[in-house]
N, C-alpha and C positions, 0 to 999 in steps of 0.2 A: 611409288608415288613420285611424280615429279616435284622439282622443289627449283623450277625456272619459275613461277609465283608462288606467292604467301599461303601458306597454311594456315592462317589467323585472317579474318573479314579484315576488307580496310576499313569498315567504318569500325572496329575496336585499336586498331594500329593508328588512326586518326585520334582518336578520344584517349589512347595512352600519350601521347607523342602531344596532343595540344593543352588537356585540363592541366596536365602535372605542371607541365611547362607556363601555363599561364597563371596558375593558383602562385609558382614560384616568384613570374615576374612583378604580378601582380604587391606581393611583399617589398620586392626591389623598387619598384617604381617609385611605392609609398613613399617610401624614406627617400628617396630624392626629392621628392614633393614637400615632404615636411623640411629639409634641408633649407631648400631654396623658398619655403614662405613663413617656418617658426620657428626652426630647431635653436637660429641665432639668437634667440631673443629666450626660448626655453633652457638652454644648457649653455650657453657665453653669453647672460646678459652685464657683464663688466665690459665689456668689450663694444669699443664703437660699431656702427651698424654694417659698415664696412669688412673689421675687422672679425667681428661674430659671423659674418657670410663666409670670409674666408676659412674662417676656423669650419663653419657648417659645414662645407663642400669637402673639406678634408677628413672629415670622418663620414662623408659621402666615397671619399676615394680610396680609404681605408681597404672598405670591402673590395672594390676593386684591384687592387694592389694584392689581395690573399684569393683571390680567384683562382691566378697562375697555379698556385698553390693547391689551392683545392682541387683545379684537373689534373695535378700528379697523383694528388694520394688517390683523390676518386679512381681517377683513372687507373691507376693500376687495379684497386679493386674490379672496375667493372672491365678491364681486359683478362684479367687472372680467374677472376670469383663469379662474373658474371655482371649482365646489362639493368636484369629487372630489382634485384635486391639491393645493386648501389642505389637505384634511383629509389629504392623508398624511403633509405637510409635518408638523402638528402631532402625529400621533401618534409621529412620528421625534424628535419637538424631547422630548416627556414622555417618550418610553420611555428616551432617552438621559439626560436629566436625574436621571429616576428610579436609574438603576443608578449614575450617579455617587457620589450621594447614600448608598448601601449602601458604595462606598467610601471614603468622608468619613474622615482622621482625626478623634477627638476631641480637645475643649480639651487633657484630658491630655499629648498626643503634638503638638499645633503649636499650643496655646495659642490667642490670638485668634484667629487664622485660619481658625480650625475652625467659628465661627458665621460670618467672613465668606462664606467659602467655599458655607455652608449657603443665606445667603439669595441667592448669587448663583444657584444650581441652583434657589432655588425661584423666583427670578424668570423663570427658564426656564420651568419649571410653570406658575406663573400665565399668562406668556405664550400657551405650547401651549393649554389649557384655556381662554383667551379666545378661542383662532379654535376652539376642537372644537366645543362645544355649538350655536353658531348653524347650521353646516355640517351637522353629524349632524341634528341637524332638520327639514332641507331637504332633505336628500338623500331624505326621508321622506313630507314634506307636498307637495314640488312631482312628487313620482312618483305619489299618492294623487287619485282620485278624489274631485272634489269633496265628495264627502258624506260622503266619510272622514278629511278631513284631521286629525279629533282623533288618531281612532283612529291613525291613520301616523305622527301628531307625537308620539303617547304611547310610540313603537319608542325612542326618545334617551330619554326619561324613565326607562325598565327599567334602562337601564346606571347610572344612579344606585345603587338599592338591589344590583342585583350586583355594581358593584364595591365596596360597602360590605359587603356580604355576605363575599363573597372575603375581603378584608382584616381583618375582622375573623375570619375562621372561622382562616385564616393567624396572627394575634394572640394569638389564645384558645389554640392550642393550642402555640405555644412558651409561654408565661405558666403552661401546669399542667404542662406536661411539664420547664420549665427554674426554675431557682433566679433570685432577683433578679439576682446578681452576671453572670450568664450573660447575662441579658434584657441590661444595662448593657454589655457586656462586649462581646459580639461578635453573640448573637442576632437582637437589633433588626435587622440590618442584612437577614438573610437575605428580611423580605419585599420590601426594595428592589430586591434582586439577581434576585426572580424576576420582578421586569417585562423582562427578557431573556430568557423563555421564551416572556410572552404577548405583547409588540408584533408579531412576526412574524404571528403568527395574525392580527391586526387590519390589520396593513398586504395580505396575503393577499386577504385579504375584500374591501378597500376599493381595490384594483386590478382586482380582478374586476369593479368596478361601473363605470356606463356613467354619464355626465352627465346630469342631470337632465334633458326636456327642457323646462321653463319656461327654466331659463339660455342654452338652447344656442340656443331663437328669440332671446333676446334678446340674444344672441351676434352672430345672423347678420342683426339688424336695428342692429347698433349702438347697443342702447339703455341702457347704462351709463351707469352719472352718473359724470363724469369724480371726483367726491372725493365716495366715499358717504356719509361721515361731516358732509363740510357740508349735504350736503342734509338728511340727518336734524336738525340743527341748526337750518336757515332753513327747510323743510318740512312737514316731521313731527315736528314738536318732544313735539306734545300726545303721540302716539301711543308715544314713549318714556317721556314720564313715567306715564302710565297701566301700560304693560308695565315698568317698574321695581318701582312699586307694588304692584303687583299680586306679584310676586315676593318682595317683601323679606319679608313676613310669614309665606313658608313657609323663606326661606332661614334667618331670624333662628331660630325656632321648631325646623327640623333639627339647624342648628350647635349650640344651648344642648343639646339633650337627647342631641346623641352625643359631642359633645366636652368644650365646659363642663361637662356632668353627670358625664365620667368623672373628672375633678377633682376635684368639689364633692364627689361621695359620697367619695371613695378618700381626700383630702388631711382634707377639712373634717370628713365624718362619718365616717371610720374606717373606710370598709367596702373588703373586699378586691378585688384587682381580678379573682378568678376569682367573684366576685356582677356587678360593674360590667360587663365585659366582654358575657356575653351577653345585655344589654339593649340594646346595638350590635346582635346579631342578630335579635332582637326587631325592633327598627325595619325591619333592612334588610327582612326578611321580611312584615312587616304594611305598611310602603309597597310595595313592590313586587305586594303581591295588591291592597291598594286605589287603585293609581293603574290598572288592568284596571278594579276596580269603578267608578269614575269614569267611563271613557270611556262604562260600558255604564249609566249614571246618565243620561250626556249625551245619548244619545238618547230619553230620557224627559222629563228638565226641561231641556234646552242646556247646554251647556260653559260659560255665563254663570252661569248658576243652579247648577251643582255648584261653581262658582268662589266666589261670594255663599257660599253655606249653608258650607264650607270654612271660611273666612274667619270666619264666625262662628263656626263649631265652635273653631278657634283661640284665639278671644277670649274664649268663654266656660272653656275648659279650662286656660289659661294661672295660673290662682290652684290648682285644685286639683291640678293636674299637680306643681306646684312644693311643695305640701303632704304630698303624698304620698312625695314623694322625702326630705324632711327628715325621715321618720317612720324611717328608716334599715332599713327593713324592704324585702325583697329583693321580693317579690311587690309592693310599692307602687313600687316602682322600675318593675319589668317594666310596673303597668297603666298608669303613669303615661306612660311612652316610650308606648309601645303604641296608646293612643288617642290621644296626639298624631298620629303617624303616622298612622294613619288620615284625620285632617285634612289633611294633610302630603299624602300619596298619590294621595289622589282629586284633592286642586287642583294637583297636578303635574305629574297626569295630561293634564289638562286646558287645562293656560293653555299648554305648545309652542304647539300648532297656532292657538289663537286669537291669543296675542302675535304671532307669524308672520303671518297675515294683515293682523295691522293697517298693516302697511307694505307700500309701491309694491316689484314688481318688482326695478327698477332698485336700491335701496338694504335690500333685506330683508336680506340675509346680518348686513350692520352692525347695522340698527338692531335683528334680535331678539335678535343677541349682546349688544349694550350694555346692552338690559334684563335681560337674563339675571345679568352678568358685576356689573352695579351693583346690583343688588340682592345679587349675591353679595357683594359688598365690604362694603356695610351691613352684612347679617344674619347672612354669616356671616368675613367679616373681623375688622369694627371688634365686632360680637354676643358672642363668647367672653372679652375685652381688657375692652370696657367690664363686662359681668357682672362677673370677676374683681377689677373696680377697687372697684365699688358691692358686693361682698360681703366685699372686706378694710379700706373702710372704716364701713359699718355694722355689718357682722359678722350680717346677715340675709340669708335669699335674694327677702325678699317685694319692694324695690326691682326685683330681677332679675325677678320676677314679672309687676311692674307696668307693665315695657317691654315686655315678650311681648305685655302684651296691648294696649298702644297701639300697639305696629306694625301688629298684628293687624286691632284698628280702619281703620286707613290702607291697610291691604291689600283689608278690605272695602270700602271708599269705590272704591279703585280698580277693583275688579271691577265696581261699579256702572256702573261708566264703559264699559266694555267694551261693544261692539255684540253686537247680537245674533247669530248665524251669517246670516241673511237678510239682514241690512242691513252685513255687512263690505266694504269698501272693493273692487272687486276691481284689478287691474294698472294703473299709470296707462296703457300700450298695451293693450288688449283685445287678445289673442289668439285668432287663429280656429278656427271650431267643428270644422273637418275639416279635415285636410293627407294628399296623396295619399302615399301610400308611394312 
């Protein structure tokens, strides 16, 4: 049987690769959502409004900062032990964490404990969400025919904008159907409690699915790096900082315009958050059509060249993106998300499948998690904390502006670096052209 295509249908490689991954994001998103419109006021309400945001978004960045984390241990499991049993492992570790978290008391009701409590569960999250993303990718691009691997690597990229989608459509409509006191009071919680409806469905899915086979030859040849993480360290060192890079600029870029921005407009410029809110949907919806327009980009100029042009789209839009939002008007809001995303989508689309190739076999799970999970920490960790710092002490948003577009910059540099799909590295073992069934 040849094994130049997948032996699993893509529409099951699609449905492992998108539900898990968006059931996951979908948790994540939450909590950034309840971050930037309750958490301040639920668990630091001693704390001016200001202050409590700040405190919010830092147990928002928590999780991000133990991601790195989490793609080492995961990752070694899913390069050692395998791609399908890590990844159920984590969607067990987020869906549990997640419903905890719906039942959190507030400050009110056990005082400190109430934020400790919070970041412990979200270190769970960051955890989980460090092994998801490298695995769901995999489970996609090592099933995918050579000449498809954007296109299979772009399956995990969908579950971004729908579980952002979900989350916010979930958000929007307790926020016009409920009173503040409500939202504060007990409502917030309910989108937590519904990841207790959808993990099943995802763990469902992802039982159903069969091992990769690129892992299971390299299973049955023994060819694990016994510590995948040192090898990415002393091996392919280059090959992470590029696939970091290349990351941070769409991650930095996402975070400011759906989190930071529901802030900025809501707290700083006054505006409500039944305006704020469906500019979340905006995003989810215009990334998710243009990270599809991408892939189908990529076979006209390369997954390199949608990466590049991306990247500069980013850089250039990053000053009037941020102008248009201050003009407090609700349609400059929407263009401004809007065509971000668009940038955002297509190079998101895009860089799975290529970051994944850049690394051997033996150490891929690791090393496209760590670019993934460290560029997440940047951009969209330390990206929401630091903006908030630089606009309550200048009291401008253009500073904020002007990191958008120097990450921006560094993203493009990095893409530059990216091979072309011709010239990607392929397995440090070649794997043979035919295997008899």
């Amino acid at each position: 049987m040849s094994t130049t295509a997948s032996a699993t249908p893509a529409g099951r490689i699609a449905a492992a690769s998108f539900v898990g991954t968006a059931i996951e994001w979908y948790d994540y998103f939450i909590y950034g959502t309840a971050s930037a419109l309750v958490f301040n006021a639920v668990f630091f309400p001693e704390s001016d409004p200001l202050v409590g945001t700040l405190l919010s978004f830092a147990t928002l960045a928590v999780g991000f900062i133990v991601r790195p984390l989490g793609a080492i241990v995961f990752g070694h499991f899913g390069d050692r032990w395998g791609r399908k049993s890590t990844l159920v492992v984590t969607l067990l570790a987020m869906g549990i964490a997640t419903f905890l978290v719906g039942l959190l008391p507030g400050y009110a009701t056990i005082g400190v404990a109430a934020p400790i409590l919070l970041i412990v569960l979200r270190l769970v999250q960051g955890l989980a969400v460090g092994g998801e993303w490298g695995g769901a990718v995999l489970i996609a691009t090592e099933n995918a025919p050579e000449r498809k691997k954007t296109l299979y690597g772009s399956f995990a990229q969908f579950g971004s904008p729908g579980g952002l989608l979900v989350a916010t459509v979930v958000f929007t409509v307790l926020s016009r159907t409920l009173d503040e006191q409500s939202m504060q009071g007990w409502a917030w919680r309910v989108p937590f409690l519904l990841s207790a409806l959808l993990v099943p469905v995802g763990l469902f899915i992802r039982l159903k699915m069969a091992e990769t086979p690129e892992y299971r030859k390299a299973a049955e040849r023994q060819e694990q790096a016994r510590v995948p993480f040192l090898q990415v360290l002393t091996k392919e060192l280059r090959p992470a900082v590029v696939g970091t890079l290349a990351f941070t600029g769409v991650f930095l870029t996402y975070y400011l315009l759906t989190s930071f921005v529901l802030t900025y407009a809501t707290e700083t410029l006054g505006m409500s958050t039944a305006i704020t809110l469906p500019a979340n949907l905006i995003a989810a919806i215009v990334e998710g059509a243009f990270i599809y327009v991408g892939v189908l980009l990529a076979k006209r100029i390369t997954a390199r060249g949608v990466a590049i042009a991306s990247a500069v789209g980013l850089l250039v839009w990053a000053g009037p993106a941020f102008a248009l939002i201050h003009t407090r008007d609700a349609f400059a809001l929407y263009t401004a998300v809007a065509v971000a995303m668009v940038f955002v989508g297509t190079s998101y689309g895009v860089l799975a499948g290529e970051v994944a190739e850049l690394f051997t076999r033996e150490v891929r799970y690791t090393g496209t998690s760590l670019c993934y999970h460290l560029a997440g920490m940047i951009g969209g960790g330390f990206g929401p904390i630091i903006a908030t710092y630089l606009l309550s002490h200048t009291g401008s948003v253009w500073p904020v502006a002007a990191c958008t577009g120097a990450v921006s910059l560094l993203m493009a540099v990095a893409c530059f670096a990216l091979p072309r799909r011709e010239s990607v590295r392929a397995p440090a073992t070649p794997a043979p052209a035919e295997v008899n069934a």
